[in-house]
MDAnalysis code that builds the backbone (N, CA, C; Angstrom):
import MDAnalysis as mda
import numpy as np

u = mda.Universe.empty(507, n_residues=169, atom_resindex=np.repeat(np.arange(169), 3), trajectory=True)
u.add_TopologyAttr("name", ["N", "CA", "C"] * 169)
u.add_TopologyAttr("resid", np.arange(1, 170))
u.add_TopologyAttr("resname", ["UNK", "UNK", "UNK", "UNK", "UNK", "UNK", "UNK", "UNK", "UNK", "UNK", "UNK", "UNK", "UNK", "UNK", "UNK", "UNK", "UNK", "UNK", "UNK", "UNK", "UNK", "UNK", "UNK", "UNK", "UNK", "UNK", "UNK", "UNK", "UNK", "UNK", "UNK", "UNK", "UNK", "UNK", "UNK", "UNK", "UNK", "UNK", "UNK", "UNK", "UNK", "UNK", "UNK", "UNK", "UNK", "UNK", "UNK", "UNK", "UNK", "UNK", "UNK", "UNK", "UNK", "UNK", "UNK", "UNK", "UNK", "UNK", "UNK", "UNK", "UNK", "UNK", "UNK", "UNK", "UNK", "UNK", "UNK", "UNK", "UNK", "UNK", "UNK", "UNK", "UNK", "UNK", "UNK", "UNK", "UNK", "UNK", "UNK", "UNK", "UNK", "UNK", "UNK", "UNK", "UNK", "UNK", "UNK", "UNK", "UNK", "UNK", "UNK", "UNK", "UNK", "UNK", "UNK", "UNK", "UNK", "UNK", "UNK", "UNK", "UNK", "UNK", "UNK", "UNK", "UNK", "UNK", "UNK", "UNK", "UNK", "UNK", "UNK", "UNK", "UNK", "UNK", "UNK", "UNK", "UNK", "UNK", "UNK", "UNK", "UNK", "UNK", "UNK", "UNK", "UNK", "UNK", "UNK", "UNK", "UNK", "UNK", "UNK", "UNK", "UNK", "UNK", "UNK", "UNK", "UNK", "UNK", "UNK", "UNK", "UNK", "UNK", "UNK", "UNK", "UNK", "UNK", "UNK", "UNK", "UNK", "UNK", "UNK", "UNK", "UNK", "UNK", "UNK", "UNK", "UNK", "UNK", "UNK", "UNK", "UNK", "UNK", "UNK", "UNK", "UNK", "UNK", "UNK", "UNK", "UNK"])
u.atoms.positions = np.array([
    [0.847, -1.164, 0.000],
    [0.000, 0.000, 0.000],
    [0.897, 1.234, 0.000],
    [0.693, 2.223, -0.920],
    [1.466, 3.338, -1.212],
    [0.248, 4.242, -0.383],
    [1.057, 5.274, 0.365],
    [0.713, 6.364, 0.981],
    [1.466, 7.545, 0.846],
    [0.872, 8.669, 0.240],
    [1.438, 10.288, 0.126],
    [0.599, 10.953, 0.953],
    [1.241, 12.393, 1.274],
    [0.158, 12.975, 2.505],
    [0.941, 14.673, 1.799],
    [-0.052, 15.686, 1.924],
    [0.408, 17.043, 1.818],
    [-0.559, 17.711, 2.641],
    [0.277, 18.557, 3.300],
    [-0.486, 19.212, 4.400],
    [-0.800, 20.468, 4.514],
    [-1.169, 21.116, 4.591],
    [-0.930, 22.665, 5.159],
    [-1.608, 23.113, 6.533],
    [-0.778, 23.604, 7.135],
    [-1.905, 24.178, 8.641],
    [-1.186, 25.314, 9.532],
    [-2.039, 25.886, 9.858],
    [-1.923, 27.211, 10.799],
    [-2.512, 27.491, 11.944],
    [-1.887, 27.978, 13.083],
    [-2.783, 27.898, 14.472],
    [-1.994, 28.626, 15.432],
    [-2.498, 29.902, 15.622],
    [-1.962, 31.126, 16.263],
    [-3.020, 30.827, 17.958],
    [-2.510, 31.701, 18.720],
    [-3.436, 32.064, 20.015],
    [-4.341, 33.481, 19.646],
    [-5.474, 33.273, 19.822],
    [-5.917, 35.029, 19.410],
    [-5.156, 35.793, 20.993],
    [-4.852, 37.153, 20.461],
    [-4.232, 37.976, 20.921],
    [-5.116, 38.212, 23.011],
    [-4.287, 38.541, 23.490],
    [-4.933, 38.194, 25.634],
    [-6.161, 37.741, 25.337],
    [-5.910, 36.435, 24.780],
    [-6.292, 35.406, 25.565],
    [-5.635, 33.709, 25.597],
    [-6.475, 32.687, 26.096],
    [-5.561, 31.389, 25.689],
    [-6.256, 30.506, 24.868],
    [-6.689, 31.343, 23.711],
    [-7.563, 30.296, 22.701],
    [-6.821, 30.524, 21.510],
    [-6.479, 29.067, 21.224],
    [-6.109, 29.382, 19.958],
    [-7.027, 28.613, 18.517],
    [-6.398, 29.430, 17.499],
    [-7.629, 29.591, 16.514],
    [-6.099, 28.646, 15.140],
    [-7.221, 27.832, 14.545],
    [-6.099, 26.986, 13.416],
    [-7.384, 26.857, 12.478],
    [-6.186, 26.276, 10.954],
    [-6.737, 25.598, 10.006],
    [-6.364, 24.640, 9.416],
    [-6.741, 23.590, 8.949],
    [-5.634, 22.400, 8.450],
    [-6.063, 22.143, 6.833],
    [-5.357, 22.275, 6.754],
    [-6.161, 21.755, 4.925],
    [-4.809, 20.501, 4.254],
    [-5.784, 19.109, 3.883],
    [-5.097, 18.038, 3.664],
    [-5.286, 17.535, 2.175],
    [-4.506, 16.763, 1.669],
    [-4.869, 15.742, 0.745],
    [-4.005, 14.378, 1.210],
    [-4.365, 13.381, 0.327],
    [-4.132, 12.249, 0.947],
    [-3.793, 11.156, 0.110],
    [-3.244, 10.912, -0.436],
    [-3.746, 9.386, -1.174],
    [-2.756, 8.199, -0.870],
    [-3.712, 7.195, -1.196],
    [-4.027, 5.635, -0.936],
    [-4.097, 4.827, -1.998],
    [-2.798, 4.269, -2.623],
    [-2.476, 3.245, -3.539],
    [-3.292, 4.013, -4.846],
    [-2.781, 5.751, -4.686],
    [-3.112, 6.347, -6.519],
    [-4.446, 6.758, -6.092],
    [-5.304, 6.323, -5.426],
    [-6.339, 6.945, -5.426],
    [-6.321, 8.128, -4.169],
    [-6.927, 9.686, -4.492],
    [-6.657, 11.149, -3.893],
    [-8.188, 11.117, -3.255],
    [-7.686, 11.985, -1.914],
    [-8.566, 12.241, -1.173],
    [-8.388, 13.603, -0.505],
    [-9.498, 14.596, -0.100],
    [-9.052, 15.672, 0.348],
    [-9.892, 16.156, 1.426],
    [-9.678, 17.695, 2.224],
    [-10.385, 17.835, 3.602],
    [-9.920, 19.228, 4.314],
    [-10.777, 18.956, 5.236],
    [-9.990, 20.695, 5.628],
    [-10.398, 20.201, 7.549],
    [-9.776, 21.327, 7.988],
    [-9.762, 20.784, 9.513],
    [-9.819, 22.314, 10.699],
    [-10.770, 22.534, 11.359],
    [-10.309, 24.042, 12.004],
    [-9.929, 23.862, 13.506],
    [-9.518, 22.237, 13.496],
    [-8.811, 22.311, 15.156],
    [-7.302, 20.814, 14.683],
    [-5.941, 21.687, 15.025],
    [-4.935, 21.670, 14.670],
    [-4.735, 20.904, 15.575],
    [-5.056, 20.775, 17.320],
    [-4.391, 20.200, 18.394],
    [-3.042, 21.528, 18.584],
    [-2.819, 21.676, 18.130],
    [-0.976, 22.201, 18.492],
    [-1.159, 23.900, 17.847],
    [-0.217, 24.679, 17.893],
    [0.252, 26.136, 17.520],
    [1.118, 25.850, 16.840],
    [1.298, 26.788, 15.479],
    [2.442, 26.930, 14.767],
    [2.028, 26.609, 13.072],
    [2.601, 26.567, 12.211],
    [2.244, 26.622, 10.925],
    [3.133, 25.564, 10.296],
    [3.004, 25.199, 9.471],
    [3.618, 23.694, 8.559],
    [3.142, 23.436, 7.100],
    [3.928, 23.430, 6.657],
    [3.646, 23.167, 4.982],
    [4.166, 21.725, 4.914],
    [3.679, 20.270, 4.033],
    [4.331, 19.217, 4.700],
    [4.055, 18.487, 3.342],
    [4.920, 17.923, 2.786],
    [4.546, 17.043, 1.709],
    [5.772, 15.654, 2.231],
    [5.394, 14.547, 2.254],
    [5.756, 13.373, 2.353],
    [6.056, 12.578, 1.219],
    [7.196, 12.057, 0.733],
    [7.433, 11.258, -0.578],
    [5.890, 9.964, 0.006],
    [5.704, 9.287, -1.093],
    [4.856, 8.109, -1.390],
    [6.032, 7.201, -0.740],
    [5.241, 6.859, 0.544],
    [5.498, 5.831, 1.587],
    [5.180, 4.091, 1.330],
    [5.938, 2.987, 1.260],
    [5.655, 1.781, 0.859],
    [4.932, 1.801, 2.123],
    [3.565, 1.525, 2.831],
    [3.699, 0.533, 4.028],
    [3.876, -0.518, 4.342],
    [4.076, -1.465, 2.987],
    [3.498, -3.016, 2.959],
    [2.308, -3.069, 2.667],
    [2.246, -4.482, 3.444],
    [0.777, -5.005, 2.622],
    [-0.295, -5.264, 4.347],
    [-1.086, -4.272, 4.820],
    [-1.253, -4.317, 5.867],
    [-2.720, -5.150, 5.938],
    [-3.115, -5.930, 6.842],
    [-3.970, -7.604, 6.794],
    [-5.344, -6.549, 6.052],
    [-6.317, -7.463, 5.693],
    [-7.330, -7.101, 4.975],
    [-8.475, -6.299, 5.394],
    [-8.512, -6.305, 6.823],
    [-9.520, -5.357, 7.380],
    [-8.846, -3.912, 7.375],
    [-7.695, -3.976, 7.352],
    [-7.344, -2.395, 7.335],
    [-6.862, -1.892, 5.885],
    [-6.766, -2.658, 4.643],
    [-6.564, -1.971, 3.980],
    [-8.320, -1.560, 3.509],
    [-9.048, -2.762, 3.493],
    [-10.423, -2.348, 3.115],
    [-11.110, -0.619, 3.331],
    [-10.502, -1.272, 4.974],
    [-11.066, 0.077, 5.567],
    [-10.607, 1.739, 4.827],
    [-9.607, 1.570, 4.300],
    [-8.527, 2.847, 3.839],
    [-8.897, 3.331, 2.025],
    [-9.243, 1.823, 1.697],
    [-8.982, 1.915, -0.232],
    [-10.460, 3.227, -0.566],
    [-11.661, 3.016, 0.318],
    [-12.035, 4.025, -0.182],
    [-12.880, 4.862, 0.829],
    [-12.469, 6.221, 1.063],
    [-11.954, 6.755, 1.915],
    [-13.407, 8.547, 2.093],
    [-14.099, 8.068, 0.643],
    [-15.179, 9.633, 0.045],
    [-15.997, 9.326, 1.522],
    [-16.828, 10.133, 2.256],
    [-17.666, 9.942, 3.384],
    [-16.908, 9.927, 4.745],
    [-15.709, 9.470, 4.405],
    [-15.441, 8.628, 5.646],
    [-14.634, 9.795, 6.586],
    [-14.614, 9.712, 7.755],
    [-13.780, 10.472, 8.663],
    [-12.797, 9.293, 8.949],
    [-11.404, 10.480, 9.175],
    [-10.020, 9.858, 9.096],
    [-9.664, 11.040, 10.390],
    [-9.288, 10.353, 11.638],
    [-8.227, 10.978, 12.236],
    [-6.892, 10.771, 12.105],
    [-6.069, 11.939, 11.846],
    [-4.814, 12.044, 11.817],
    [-4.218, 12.859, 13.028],
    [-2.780, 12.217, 12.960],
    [-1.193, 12.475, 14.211],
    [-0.718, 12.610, 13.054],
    [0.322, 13.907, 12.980],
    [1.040, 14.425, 12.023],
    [2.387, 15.055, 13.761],
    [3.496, 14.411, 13.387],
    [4.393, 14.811, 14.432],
    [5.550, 15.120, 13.788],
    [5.850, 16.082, 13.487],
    [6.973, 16.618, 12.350],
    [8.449, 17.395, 13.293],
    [9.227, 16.680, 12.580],
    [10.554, 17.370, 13.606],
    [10.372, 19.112, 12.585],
    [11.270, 20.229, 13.344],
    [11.535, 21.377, 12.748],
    [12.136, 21.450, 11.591],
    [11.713, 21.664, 10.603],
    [12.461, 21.864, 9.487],
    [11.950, 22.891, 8.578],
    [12.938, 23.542, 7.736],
    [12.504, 24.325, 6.767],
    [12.780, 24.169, 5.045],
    [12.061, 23.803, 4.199],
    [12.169, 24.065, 2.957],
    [12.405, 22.414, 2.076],
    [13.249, 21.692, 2.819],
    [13.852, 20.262, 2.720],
    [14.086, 19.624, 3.823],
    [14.283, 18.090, 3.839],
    [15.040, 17.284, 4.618],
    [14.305, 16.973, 6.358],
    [12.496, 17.316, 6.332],
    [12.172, 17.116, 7.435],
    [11.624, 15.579, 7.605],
    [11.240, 15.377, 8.821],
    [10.723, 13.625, 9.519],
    [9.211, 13.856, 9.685],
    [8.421, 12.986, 9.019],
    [7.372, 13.255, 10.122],
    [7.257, 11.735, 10.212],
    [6.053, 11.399, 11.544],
    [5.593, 10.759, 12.155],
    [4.062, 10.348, 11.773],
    [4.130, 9.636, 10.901],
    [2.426, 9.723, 10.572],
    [1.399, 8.921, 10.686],
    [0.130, 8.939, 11.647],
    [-1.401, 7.671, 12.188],
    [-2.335, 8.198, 11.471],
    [-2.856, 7.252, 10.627],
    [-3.830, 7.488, 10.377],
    [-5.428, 6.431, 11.179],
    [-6.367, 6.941, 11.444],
    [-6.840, 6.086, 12.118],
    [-8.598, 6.036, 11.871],
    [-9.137, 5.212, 11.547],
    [-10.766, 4.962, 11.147],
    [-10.952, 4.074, 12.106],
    [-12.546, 4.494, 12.447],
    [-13.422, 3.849, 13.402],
    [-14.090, 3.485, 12.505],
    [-14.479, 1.803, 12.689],
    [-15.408, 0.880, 11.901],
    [-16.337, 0.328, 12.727],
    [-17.326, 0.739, 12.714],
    [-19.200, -0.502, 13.063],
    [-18.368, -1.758, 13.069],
    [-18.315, -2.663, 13.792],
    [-18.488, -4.424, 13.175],
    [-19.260, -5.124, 14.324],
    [-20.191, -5.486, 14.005],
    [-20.988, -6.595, 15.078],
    [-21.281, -5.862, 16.405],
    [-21.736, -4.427, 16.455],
    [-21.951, -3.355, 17.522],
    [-21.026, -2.753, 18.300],
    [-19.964, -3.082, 18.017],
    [-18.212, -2.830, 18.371],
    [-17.753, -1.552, 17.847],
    [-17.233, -0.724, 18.058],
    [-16.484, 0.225, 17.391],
    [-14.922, -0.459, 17.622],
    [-14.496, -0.605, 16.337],
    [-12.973, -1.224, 16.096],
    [-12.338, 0.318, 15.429],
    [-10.930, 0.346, 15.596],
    [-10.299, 1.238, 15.219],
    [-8.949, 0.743, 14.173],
    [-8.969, 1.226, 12.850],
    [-8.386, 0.653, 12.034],
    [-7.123, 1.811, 11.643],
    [-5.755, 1.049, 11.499],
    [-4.825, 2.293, 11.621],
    [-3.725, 1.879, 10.564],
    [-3.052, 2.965, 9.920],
    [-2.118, 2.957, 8.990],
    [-0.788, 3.789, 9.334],
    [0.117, 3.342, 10.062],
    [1.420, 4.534, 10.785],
    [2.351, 4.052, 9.652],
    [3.209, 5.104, 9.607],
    [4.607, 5.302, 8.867],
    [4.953, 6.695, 9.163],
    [6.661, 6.175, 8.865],
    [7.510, 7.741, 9.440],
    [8.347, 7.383, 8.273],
    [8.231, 9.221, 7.593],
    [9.141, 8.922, 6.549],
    [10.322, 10.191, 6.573],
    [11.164, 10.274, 6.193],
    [12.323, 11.411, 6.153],
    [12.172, 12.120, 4.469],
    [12.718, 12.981, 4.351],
    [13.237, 14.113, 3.016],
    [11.934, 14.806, 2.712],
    [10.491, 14.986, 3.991],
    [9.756, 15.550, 3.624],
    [9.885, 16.935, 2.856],
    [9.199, 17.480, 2.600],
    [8.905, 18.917, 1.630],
    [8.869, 19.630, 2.194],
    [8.975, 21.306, 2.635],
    [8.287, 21.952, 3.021],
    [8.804, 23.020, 4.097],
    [7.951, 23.113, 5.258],
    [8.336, 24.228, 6.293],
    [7.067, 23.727, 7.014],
    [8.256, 23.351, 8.654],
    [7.177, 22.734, 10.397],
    [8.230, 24.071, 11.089],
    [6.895, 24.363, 11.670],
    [7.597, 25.258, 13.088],
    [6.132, 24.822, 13.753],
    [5.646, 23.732, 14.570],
    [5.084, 23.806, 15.180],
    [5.584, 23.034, 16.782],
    [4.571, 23.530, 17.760],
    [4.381, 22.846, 18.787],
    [4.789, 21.852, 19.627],
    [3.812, 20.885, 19.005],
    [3.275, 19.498, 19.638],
    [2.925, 18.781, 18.123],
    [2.403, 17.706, 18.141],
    [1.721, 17.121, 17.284],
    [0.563, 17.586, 16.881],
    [0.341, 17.458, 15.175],
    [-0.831, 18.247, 15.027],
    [-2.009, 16.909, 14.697],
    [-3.102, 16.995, 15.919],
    [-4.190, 15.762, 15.677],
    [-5.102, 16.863, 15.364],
    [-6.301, 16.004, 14.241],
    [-7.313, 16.396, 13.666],
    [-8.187, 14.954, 13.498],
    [-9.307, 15.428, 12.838],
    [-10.047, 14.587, 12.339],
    [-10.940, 15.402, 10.958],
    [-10.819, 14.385, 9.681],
    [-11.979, 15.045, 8.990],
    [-12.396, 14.036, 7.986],
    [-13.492, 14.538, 7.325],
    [-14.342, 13.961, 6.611],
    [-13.983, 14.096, 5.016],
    [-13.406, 13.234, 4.209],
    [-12.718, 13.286, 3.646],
    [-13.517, 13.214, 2.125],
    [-13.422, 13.761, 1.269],
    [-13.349, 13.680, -0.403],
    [-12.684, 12.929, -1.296],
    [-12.868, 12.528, -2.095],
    [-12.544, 12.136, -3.126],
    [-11.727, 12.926, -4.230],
    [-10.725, 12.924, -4.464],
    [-10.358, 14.002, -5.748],
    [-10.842, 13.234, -7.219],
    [-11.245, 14.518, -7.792],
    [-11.653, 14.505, -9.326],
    [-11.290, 13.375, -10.192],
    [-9.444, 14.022, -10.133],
    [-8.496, 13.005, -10.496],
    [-7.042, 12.804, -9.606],
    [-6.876, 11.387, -9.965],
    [-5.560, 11.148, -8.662],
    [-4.434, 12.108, -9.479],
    [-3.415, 12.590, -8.288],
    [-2.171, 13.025, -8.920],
    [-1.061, 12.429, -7.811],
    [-1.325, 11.210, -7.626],
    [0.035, 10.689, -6.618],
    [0.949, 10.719, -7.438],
    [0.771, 9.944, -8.753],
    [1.564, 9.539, -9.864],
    [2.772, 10.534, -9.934],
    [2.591, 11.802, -9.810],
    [3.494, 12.809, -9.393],
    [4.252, 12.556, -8.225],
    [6.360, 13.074, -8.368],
    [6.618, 12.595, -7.730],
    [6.509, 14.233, -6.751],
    [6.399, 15.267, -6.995],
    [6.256, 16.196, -6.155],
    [5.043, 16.915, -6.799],
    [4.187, 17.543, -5.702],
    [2.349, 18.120, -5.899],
    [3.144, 19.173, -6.107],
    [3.733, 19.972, -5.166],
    [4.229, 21.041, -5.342],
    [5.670, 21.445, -5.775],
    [6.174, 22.289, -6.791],
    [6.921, 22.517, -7.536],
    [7.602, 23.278, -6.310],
    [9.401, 23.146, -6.447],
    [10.172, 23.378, -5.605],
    [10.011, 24.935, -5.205],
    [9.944, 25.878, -6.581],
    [10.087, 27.445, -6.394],
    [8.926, 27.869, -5.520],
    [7.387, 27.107, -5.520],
    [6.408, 27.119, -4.481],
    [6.838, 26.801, -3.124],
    [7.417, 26.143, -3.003],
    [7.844, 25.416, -1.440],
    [8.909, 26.492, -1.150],
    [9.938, 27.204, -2.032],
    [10.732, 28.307, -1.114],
    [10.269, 29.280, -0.875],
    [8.895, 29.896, -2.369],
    [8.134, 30.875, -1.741],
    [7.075, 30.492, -0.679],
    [6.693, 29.432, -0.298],
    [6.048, 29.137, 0.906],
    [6.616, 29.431, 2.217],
    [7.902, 28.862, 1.985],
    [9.161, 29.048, 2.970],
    [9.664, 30.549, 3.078],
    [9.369, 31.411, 2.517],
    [9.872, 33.162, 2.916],
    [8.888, 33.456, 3.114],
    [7.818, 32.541, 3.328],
    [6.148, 33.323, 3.434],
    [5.926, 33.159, 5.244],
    [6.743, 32.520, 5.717],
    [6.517, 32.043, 7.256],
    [6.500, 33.413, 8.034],
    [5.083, 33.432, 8.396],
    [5.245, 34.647, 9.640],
    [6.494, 34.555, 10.643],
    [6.699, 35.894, 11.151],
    [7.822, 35.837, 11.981],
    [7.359, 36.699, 12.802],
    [6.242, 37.070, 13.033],
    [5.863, 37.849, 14.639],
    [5.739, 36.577, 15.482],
    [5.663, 37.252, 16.744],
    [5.839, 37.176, 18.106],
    [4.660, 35.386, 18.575],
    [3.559, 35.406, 17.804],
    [2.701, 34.448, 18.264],
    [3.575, 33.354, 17.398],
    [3.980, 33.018, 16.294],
    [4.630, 31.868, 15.755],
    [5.845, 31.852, 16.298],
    [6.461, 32.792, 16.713],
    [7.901, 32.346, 17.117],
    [7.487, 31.859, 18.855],
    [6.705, 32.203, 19.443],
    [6.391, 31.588, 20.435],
    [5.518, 30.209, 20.378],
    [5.312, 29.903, 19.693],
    [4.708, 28.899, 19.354],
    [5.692, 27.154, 19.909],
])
C-alpha cells in the first residue's frame, strides 16, 4: 500500500487570551487513489507546509486496507508529528486512524509510517491531531513525484510569519 500525505496548517493564540484559533487543509492518497479535507482544530500552535514522498507501508492484513482503499464519506483521524524543518530534509511521524461498526463494536483501524526528506516548512508545537471527513479528488495526482513545484515550497518558505505568536509557538 502506497501512501502520500500534503499538508498545510496554521494555528496562532488570538491575541490576551488562551484560545487558539487553526486551520488544516489536507490531501491524501491511498495506492493512486486522492482524497481531500480541511480541519479548524490543529491540536498544536504553529504553521507547517508538509509534503511526504509516497510511503511503501506493505501489505497491511485485509480489514485495514479495506477500511482505507475508499476513503469519500469517511472520517479519518490524523497524528502528524513533524521534527523542525525548513524548505527540505524534514521527519514526520504519521497515524492514520478509522473507526469501523463491526458486530456493535467500534474497532479502530490504523495505517502509521515515518518517513524522512519531507517537503516543506514545520515550526510547530506538539503534534498536530485532527479529524476530517474526507473527499474524493476529481483526479488522482500521486503519480506525481512532487504536488508542489520546488520554487512554491521556497516561496512558501519566505512566506513564514515571523511575529511574536509563531515564534512563540
Amino acid at each position: 500500500m502506497l501512501v502520500k500525505l500534503l499538508f498545510f496548517g496554521e494555528a496562532v493564540d488570538i491575541p490576551s487570551t488562551s484560545i487558539g484559533l487553526g486551520l488544516g487543509l489536507c490531501t491524501l492518497w491511498i495506492d493512486g487513489n486522492g482524497f481531500t479535507s480541511a480541519s479548524n482544530d490543529l491540536g498544536a500552535l504553529g504553521y507547517i507546509f508538509l509534503e511526504t514522498p509516497e510511503v511503501d507501508v506493505g501489505h497491511p492484513d485485509a480489514d485495514v486496507s479495506s477500511s482505507f482503499l475508499n476513503l469519500h464519506g469517511q472520517v479519518v483521524s490524523f497524528e502528524i508529528k513533524p521534527n523542525l524543518f525548513v524548505k527540505s530534509g524534514g521527519i514526520a511521524h504519521v497515524v492514520l486512524k478509522r473507526s469501523v461498526q463491526q458486530d456493535g463494536v467500534l474497532l479502530e483501524r490504523r495505517i502509521e509510517l515515518q518517513t524522512s526528506d519531507c517537503r516543506g516548512v514545520s515550526v510547530t508545537s506538539n503534534p498536530l491531531t485532527f479529524s476530517a471527513e474526507m473527499v474524493q479528488l476529481a483526479r488522482p495526482v500521486a503519480s506525481l513525484d512532487q504536488v508542489v513545484s520546488d520554487d512554491d515550497v521556497v516561496a512558501i518558505a519566505d512566506a513564514v510569519p515571523t511575529d511574536n505568536t509563531t515564534a512563540n509557538a
